[in-house]
C-alpha positions in Angstrom: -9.8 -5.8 -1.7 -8.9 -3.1 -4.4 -11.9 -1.1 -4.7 -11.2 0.8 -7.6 -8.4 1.0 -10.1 -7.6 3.0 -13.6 -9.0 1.0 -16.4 -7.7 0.0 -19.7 -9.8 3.1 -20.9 -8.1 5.6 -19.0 -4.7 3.7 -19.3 -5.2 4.7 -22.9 -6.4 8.2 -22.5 -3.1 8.6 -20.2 -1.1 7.5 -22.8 -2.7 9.7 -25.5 -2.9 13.0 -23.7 -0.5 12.7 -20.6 -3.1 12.4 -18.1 -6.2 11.2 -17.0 -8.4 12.2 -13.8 -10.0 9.4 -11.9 -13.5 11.0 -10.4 -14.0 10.1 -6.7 -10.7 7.9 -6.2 -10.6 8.4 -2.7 -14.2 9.0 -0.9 -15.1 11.8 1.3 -14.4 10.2 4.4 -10.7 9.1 3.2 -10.5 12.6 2.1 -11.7 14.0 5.5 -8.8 12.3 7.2 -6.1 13.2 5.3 -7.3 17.0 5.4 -7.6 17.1 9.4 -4.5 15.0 9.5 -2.4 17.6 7.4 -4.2 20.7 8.5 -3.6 19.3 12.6 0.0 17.7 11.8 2.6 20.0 13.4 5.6 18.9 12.0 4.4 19.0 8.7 4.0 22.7 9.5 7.1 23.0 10.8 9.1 21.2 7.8 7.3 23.4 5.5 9.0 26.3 3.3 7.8 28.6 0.7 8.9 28.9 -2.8 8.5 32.3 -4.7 6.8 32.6 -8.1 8.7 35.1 -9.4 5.4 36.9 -10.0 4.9 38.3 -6.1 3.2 35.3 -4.3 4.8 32.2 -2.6 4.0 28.5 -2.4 4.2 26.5 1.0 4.5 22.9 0.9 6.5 19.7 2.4 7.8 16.6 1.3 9.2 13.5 2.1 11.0 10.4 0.2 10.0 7.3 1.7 5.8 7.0 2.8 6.2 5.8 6.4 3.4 4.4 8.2 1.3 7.2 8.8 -1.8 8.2 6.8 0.2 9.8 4.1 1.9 6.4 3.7 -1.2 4.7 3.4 -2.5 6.7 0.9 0.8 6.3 -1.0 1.2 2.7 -0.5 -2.6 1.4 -1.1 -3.5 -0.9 -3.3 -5.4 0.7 -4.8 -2.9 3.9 -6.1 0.5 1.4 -6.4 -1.6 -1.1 -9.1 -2.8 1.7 -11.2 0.4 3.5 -11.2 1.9 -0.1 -12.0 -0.5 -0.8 -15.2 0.6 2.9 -16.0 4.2 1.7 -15.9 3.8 -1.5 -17.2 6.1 -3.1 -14.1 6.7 -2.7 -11.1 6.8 0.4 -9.1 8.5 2.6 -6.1 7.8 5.4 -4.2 10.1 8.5 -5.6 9.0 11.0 -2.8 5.5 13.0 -2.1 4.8 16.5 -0.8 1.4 17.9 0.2 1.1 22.0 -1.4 -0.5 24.2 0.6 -2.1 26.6 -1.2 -4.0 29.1 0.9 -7.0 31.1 0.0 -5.2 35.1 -1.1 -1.9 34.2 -0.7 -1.2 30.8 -2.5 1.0 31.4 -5.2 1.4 30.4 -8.7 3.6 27.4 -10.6 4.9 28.3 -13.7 5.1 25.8 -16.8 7.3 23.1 -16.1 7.8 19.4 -16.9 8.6 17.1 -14.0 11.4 15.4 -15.8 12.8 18.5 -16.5 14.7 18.4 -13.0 14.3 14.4 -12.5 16.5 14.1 -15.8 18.8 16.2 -12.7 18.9 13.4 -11.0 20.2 10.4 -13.1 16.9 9.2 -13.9 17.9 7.7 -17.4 14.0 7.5 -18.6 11.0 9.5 -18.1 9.3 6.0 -16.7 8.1 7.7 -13.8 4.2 9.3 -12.7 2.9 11.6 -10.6 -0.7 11.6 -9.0 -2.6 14.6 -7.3 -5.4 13.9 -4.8 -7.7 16.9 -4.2 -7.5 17.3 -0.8 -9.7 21.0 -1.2 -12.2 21.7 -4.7 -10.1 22.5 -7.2 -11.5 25.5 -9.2 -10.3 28.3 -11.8 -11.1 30.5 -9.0 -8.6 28.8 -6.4 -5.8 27.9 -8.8 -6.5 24.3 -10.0 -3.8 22.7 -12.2 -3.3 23.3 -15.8 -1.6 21.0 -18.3 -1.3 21.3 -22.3 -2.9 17.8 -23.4 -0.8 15.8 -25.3 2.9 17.9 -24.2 4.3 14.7 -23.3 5.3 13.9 -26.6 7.2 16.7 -27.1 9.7 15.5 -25.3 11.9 17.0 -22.4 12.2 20.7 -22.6 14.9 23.2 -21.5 14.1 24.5 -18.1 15.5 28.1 -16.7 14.5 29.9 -13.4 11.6 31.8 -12.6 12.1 33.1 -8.9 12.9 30.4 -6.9 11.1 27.7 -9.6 12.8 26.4 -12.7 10.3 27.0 -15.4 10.0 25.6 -19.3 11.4 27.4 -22.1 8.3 29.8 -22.4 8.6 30.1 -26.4 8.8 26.3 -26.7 6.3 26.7 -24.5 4.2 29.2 -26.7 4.6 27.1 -29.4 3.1 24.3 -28.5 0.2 26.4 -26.9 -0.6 27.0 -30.4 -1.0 23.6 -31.6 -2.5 21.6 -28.2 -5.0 22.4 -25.9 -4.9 24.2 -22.5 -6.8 22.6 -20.0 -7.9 23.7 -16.7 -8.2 20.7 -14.1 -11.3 21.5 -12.0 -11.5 18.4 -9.4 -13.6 18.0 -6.0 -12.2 16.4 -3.1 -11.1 12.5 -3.4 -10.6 13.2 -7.3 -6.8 12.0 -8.5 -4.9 13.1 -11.7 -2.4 10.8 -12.9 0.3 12.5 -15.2 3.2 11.7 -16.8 6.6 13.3 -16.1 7.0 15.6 -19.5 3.7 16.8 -19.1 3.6 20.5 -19.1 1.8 22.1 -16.0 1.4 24.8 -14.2 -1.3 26.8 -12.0 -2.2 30.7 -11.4 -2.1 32.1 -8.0 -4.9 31.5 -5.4 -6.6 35.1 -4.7 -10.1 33.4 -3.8 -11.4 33.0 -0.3 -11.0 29.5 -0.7 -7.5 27.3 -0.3 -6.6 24.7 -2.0 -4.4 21.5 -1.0 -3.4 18.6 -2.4 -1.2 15.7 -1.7 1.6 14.4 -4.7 2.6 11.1 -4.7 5.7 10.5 -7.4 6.5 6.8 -8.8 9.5 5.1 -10.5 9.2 1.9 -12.1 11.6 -0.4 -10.3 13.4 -1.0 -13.9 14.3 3.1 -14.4 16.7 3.0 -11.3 19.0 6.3 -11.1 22.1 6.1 -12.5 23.5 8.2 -9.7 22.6 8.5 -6.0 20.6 11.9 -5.5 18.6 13.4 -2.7 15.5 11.3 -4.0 16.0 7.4 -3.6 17.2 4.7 -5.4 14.5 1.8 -5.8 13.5 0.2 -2.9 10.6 -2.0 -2.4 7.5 -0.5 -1.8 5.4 -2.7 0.7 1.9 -2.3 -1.0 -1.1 -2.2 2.2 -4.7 -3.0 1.6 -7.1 0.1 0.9 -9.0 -0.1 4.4 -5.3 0.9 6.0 -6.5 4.2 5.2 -9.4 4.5 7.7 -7.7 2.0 9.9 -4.5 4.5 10.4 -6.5 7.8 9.9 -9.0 7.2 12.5 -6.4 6.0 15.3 -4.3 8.8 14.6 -4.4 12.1 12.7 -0.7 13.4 13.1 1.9 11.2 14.3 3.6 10.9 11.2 6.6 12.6 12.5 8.2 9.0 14.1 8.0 7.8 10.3 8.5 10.8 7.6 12.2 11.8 7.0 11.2 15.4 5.6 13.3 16.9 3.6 14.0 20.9 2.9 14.6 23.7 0.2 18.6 23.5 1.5 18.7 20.2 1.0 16.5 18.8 -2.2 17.2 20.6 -5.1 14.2 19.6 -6.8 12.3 22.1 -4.0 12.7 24.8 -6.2 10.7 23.3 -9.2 7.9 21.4 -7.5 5.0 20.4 -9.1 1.6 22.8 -8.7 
């Protein structure tokens, strides 16, 4: 049984300001597995790579296209997550691909402002009908680098994008103009917290020089009517097999890292879309 989902309230706060935060989505002992499964899983380590800021510090993270049947899947594919994202999208939904960032305490770097669908629109995704949701796998804090967004940046529309060391970021005078007029906000979240956001969102997030790191695990959605044009290194729509929201403990306690028989990682050579990932 669904145990909690967005409601109409923050449906509508999505839609007015381009995200909303759902307190305690996940609960500490879903959280617990997900953190000793990524922080144990090897070949998540090993199909990491780092991304430069442009501004001295460097990014690791992973990611993968299709969930899999490992705990990352589970979170991905519960109920829970897939029928919010779904009253988000107004339709059916499939998975687009998911990454965890690893941002370590000192050395974690920074995102610079971007939009999503500023490299999806790459891709021959024809509409920005797609979402993204962060799970605080670590506290999220000012200190440790949490996410920013300008509220309400989504309705500017898509912006141009140009690189910024090895991430494509905004056009920062667009950027600085709409500074002016909406307001910056700093997304402090605990552990099990989720931020839903929509693709032209602007985000971004400072380095991490605390003692303290912080991770978090991005699940990105399509709505099944939005299929690519084109055939990229992200999928086309393909079913997503929703499971019930107990799979989480169910998989996380018989197994913390043996995701490697079902994630097809992919890699900066191959996935273009590496080099502007989400913070």
């Amino acid at each position: 049984m669904t145990r909690k989902l967005l409601s109409d309230f923050d449906i509508a706060r999505y839609h007015e300001d381009g995200f909303v935060i759902s307190k305690s989505f996940f609960d500490p002992q879903e959280i617990d597995l997900l953190s000793k499964s990524a922080r144990e899983d090897h070949e998540l380590d090993k199909h990491s790579f780092g991304r430069r800021d442009g501004e001295g510090g460097t990014v690791k993270l992973s990611l993968w296209n299709h969930p899999g049947e490992g705990i990352y899947g589970m979170f991905a594919r519960c109920e829970r997550m897939v029928r919010s994202v779904e009253k988000i999208l107004e339709g059916e939904a499939y998975h687009y691909h998911s990454k965890m960032i690893m941002k370590d305490a000192k050395i974690g770097g920074a995102w610079a402002w971007h939009q999503d669908y500023g490299y999806w629109y790459q891709n021959y995704v024809l509409r920005p009908l797609l979402t993204s949701v962060s799970i605080a796998v670590d506290p999220a804090t000012r200190e440790n680098g949490c996410l920013q967004v300008i509220a309400g940046s989504h309705h500017c529309g898509r912006i141009n994008h140009v690189l910024s060391g090895d991430q494509a970021g905004a056009d920062m005078e667009r950027v600085n103009d709409i500074l002016k007029r909406m307001p910056l906000v700093y997304c402090v979240m605990e552990p099990g917290d989720a931020i839903f956001f929509h693709p032209n969102l602007l985000h971004r997030s400072d380095q991490n020089n605390s003692d303290n790191p912080r991770w978090s695990m991005i699940c990105c959605y399509n709505a099944a009517r939005n299929n690519p044009a084109r055939e990229s290194h992200h999928p086309s729509y393909t079913p997503l097999h929703v499971v019930s929201d107990a799979k989480i403990k169910e998989v996380g306690i018989k197994r913390f890292s043996d995701d490697a028989t079902d994630v097809a990682w992919l890699s900066d050579s191959k996935d273009k879309s590496a080099t502007v990932l989400e913070s």
